[in-house]
C-alpha positions in Angstrom: 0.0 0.0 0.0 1.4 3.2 -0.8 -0.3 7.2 -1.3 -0.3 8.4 -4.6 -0.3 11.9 -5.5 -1.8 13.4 -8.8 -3.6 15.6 -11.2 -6.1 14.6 -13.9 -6.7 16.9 -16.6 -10.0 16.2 -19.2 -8.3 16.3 -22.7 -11.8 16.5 -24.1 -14.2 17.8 -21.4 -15.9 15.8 -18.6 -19.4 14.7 -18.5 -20.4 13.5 -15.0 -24.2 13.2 -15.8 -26.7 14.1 -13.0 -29.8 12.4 -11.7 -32.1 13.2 -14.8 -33.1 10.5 -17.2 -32.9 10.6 -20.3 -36.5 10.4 -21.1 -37.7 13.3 -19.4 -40.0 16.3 -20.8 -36.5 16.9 -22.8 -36.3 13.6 -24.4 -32.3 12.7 -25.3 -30.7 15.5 -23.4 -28.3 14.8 -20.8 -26.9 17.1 -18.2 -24.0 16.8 -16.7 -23.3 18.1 -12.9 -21.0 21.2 -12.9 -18.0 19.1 -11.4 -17.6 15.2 -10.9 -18.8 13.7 -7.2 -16.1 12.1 -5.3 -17.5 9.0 -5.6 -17.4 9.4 -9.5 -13.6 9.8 -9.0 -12.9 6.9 -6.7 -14.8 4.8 -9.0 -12.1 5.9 -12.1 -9.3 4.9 -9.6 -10.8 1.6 -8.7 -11.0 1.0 -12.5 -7.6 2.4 -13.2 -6.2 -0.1 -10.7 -7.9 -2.8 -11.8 -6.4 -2.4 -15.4 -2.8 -2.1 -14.0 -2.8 -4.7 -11.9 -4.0 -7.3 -14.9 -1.2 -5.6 -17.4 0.5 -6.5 -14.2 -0.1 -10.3 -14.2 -1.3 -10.7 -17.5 -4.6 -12.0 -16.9 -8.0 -10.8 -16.6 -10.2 -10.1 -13.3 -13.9 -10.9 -12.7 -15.8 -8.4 -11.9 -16.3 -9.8 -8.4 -12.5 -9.9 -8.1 -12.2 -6.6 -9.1 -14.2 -5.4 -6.9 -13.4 -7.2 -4.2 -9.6 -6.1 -4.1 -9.6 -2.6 -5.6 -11.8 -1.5 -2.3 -8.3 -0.9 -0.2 -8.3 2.2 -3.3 -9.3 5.3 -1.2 -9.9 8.9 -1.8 -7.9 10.4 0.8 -8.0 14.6 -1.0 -9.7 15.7 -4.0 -9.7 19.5 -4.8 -10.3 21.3 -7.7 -7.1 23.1 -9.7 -7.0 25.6 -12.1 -3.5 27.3 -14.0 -2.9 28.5 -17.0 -2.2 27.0 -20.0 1.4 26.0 -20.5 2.5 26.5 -16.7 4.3 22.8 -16.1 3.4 22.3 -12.3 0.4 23.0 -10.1 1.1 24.7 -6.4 -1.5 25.8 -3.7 -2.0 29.1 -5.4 -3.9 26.8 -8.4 -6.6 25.1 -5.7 -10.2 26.4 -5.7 -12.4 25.7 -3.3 -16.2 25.8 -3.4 -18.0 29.3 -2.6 -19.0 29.4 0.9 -22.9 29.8 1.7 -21.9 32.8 4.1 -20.7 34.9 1.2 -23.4 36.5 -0.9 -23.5 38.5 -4.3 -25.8 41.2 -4.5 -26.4 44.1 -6.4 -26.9 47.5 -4.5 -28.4 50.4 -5.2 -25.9 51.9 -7.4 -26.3 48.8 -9.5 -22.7 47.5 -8.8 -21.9 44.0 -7.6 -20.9 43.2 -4.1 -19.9 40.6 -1.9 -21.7 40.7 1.7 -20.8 38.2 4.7 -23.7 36.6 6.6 -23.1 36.8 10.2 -25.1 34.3 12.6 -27.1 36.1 15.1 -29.4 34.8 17.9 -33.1 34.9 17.2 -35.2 35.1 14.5 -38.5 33.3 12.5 -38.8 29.8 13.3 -38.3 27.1 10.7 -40.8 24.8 8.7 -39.0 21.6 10.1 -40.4 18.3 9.8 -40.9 17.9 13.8 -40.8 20.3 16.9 -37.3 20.3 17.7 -36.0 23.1 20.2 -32.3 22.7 20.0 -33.1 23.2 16.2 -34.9 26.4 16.6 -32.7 27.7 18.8 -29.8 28.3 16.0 -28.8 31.9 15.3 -30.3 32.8 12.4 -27.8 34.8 9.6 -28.0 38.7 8.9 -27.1 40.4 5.8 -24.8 43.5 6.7 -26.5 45.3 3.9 -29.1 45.6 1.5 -29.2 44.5 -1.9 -30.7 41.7 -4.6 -28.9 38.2 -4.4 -27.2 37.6 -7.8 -26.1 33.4 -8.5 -22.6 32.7 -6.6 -20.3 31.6 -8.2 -19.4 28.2 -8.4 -15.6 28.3 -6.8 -13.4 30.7 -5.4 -9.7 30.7 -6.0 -6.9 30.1 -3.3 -6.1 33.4 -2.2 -10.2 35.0 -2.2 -11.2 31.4 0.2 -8.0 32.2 3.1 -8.8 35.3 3.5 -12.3 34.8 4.1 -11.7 31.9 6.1 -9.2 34.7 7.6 -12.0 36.8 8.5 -11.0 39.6 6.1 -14.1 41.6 4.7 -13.4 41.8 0.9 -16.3 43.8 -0.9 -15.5 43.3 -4.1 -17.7 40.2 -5.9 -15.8 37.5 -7.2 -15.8 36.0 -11.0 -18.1 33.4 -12.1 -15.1 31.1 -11.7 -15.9 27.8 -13.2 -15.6 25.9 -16.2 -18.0 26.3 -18.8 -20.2 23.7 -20.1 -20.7 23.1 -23.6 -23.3 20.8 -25.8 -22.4 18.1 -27.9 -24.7 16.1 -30.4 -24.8 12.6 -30.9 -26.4 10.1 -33.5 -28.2 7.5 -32.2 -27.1 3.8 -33.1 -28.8 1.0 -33.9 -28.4 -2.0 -31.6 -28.6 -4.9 -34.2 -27.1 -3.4 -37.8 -24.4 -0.8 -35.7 -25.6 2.2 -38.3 -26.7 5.8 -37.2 -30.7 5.5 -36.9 -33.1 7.8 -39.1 -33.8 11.0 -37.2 -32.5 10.1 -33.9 -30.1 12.7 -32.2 -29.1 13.3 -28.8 -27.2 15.6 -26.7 -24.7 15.0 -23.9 -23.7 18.6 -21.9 -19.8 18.4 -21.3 -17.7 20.5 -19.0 -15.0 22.2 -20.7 -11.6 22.2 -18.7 -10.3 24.7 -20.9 -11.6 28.2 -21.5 -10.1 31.5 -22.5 -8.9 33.6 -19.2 -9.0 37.0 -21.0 -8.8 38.6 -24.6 -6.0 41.7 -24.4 -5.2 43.0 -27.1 -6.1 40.4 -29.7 -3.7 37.9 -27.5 -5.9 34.9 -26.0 -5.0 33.7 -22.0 -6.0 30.5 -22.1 -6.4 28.4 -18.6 -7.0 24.5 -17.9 -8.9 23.0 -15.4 -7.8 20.2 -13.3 -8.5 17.6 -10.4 -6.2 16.9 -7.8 -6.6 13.9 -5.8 -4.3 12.5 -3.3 -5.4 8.4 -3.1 -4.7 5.5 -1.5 -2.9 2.9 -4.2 -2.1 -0.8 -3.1 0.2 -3.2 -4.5 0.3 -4.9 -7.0 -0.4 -1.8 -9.0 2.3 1.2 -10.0 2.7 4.0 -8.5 0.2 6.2 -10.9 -2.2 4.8 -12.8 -1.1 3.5 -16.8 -1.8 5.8 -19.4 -4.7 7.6 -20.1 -7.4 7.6 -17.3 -11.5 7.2 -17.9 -13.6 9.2 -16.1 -16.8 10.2 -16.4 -19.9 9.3 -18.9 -18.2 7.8 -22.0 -15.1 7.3 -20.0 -13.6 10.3 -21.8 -9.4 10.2 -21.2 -7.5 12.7 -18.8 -3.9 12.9 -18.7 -2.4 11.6 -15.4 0.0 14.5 -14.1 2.2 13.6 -11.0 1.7 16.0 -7.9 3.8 17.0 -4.9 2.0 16.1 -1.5 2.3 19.8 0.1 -0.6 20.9 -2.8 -3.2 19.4 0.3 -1.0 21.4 3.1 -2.7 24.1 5.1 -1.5 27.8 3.9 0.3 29.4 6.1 -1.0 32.0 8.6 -4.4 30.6 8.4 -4.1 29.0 12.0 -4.7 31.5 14.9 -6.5 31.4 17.7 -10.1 32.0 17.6 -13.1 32.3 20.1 -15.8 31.3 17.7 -15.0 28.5 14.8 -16.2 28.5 11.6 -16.1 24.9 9.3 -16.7 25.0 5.5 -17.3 21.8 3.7 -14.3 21.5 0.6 -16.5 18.2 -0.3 -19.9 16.8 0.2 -20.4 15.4 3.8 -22.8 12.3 4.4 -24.7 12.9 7.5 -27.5 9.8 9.4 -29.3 12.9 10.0 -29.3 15.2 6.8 -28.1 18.6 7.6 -27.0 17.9 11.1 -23.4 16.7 12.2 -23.0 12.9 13.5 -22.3 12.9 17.1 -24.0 16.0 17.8 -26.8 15.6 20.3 -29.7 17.3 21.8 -28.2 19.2 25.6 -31.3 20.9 28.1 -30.5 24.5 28.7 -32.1 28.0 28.1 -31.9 27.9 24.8 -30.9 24.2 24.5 -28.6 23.2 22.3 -26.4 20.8 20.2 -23.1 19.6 21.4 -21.1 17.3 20.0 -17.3 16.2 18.8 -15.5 17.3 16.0 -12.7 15.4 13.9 -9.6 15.6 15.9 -10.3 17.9 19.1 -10.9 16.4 22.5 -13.1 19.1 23.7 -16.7 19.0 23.0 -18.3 21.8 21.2 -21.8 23.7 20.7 -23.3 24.2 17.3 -24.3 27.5 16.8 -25.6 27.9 13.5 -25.6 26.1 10.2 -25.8 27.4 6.8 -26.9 24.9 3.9 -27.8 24.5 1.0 -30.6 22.5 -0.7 -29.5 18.8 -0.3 -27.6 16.5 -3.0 -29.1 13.1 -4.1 -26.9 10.8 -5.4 -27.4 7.9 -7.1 -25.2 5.5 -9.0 -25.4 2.1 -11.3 -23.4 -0.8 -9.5 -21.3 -2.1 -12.5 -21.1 -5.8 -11.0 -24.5 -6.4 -10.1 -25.7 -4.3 -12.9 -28.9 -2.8 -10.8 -29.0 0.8 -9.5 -27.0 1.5 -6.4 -29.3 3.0 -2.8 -30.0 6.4 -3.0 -27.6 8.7 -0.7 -28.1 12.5 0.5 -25.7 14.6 0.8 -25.4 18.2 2.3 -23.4 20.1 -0.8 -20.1 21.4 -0.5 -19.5 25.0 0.5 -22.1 24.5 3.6 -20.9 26.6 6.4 -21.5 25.0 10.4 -20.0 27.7 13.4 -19.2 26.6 16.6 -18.3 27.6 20.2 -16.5 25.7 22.8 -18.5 24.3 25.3 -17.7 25.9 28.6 -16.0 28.9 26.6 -12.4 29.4 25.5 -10.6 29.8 22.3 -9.8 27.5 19.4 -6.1 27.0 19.1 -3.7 27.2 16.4 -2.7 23.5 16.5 -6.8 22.7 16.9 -7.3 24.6 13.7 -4.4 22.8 11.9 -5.8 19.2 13.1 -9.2 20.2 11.3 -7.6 21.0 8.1 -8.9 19.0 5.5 -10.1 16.5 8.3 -13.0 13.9 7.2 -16.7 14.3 9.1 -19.6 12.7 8.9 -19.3 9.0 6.5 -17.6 7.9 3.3 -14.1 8.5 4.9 -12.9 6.5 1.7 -14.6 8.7 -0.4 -13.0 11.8 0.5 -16.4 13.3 2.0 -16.7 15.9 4.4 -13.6 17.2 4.1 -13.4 20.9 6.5 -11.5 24.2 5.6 -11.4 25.9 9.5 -11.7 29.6 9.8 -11.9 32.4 12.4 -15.3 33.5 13.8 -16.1 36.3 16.0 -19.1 35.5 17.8 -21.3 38.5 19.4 -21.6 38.4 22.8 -25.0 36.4 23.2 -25.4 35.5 27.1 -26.5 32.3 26.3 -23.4 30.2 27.9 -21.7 28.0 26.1 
């Protein structure tokens, strides 16, 4: 067993298709999600290793086998990367993160675009939950500093936008519509028995385009490429990286396989500081037991009561002040052995924010911060999910105890 380090670029776009059929009211359009699901990823690398190992011996595996002994292949990091086109290596100033759901776009008054912070208070309108749960209605509630009409966010930020807002900074200015932009492509339909193109019958597939034009200066085109970094978990008998060529995706379209130094997942410096409030933002999807809410987090009596709970490497227990997320993810998958669809999972999306306070008061620590970098919560450890940026948060002062 040995951790393997690498990028994988989409020499022809990616098409991780969503949860629509194809027969819907827009009969033979597919849509693809806006960036692959871990799980999509892991499942390349389990088929990646299951080729090199029988170039290996020379001999084929069932698909049993297969998937018996490529489970040891886990997901340990998976972020996206952008550079620009040409540059030879990726650092830490190439990751993007997802947008957190505390940062909003709006546009004021004066008709200009702005980025405002939302900042948990207590009180506020109760919820439309499913049951009547206290602890849950006693969450602060978040306030927009100013006023303004919420524009779409965009889909990530770059490196050095996401630390300093995990920093705390306030930064006014509204970020780019960083992403990569999807594109159509049309398809013939083919018929099963005689292999020719079928009368009449098109479809399209929507494909993520990793590479886009940065900027247009003086009739000079900045091109950039798009990228995924993951950090994995390869066993014998298998290479280092994976052979060739990697399939990924719908159609198993090819990305190049790029290595990468290990320090790319490494906490930026200056980021860790003590803190009296903590705020967590999710740089994957986390799978909860109960949906929105953090596992180990319980119900405590108290005026208000309150959840406390445990988070991924700190000893001392914490209270959940507020939580900011999205609608929910539903995933679903096809099991390629058993050939039937695969459970249904849901996930809270990535870029959810959760704040905390120590129970009992005092402050975060540096070395607390550094243990929850990048630290796994919630399930699907092997899947990379639930994977936490920490950040400074200045609660008010509430007179609630902690």
């Amino acid at each position: 067993m040995r951790d393997a380090c690498f990028a994988l670029l989409p020499r022809d776009g990616l098409s991780a298709k969503d949860g629509r059929g194809w027969y819907t009211s827009e009969v033979g359009r597919g849509y693809s999600l806006p960036w692959p699901l871990p799980t999509t990823v892991r499942g390349a690398l389990r088929a990646a290793w299951g080729h090199d190992v029988m170039a290996a011996r020379g001999s084929a595996l069932s698909p049993e086998t297969w998937e018996r002994d490529s489970a040891p292949v886990a997901l340990q990091r998976f972020v996206a990367l952008r550079r620009g086109l040409g540059e030879t290596t990726f650092t830490q100033a190439h990751r993007m993160w997802p947008a957190p759901a505390d940062a909003v776009r709006v546009l004021d008054e004066a008709g200009a675009e702005r980025l405002v912070r939302l900042e948990p208070h207590p009180g506020g309108a109760a919820t439309l939950g499913p049951d009547d749960d206290d602890a849950r209605e006693a969450l602060w509630h978040p306030r927009r500093s100013a006023s303004g009409k919420p524009l779409p966010s965009a889909l990530f930020w770059p490196e050095s936008r996401m630390v300093a807002w995990l920093r705390g900074a306030q930064d006014a200015s509204a970020p780019e519509r960083e992403s990569p932009p999807p594109r159509t492509d049309i398809h013939l339909a083919i018929d099963v028995e005689t292999q020719a193109s079928q009368d009449s019958m098109l479809h399209s597939r929507e494909v993520v385009e990793c590479l886009r034009v940065q900027s247009r200066e003086a009739g000079r085109l900045t091109l950039e490429e798009w990228a995924l970094g993951v950090s994995c978990a390869w066993p014998d008998p298998a290479s280092g990286l994976p052979r060739g060529p990697l399939g990924l995706g719908g159609r198993r379209r090819l990305s190049d396989v790029e290595r990468l130094d290990a320090d790319l997942f490494a906490m930026p410096e200056g980021l860790a500081r003590t803190t009296r409030g903590l705020r967590l933002v999710l740089a994957t999807p986390a799978e909860f037991q109960r949906g929105w809410l953090p596992d180990g987090f319980e119900r405590v009596d108290g005026t208000p009561p309150r959840y406390v709970g445990r988070l991924p490497g700190l000893d001392a227990p914490v209270v959940l002040r507020a939580a900011l997320v999205p609608r929910p993810l539903d995933v679903s998958g096809w099991d390629m052995v058993r050939r039937r669809p695969r459970p249904t999972r849901r996930w809270v999306p990535a870029g959810a924010v959760y704040f905390f306070e120590k129970q009992g008061g005092g402050d975060f620590t540096a070395n607390e911060l550094r243990a929850l970098w990048l630290a796994s919560w919630g399930g699907g450890h092997a899947e990379a999910l639930g994977q936490v940026l920490p950040g400074v948060w200045q609660p008010p002062r509430h007179g609630q105890g902690a």
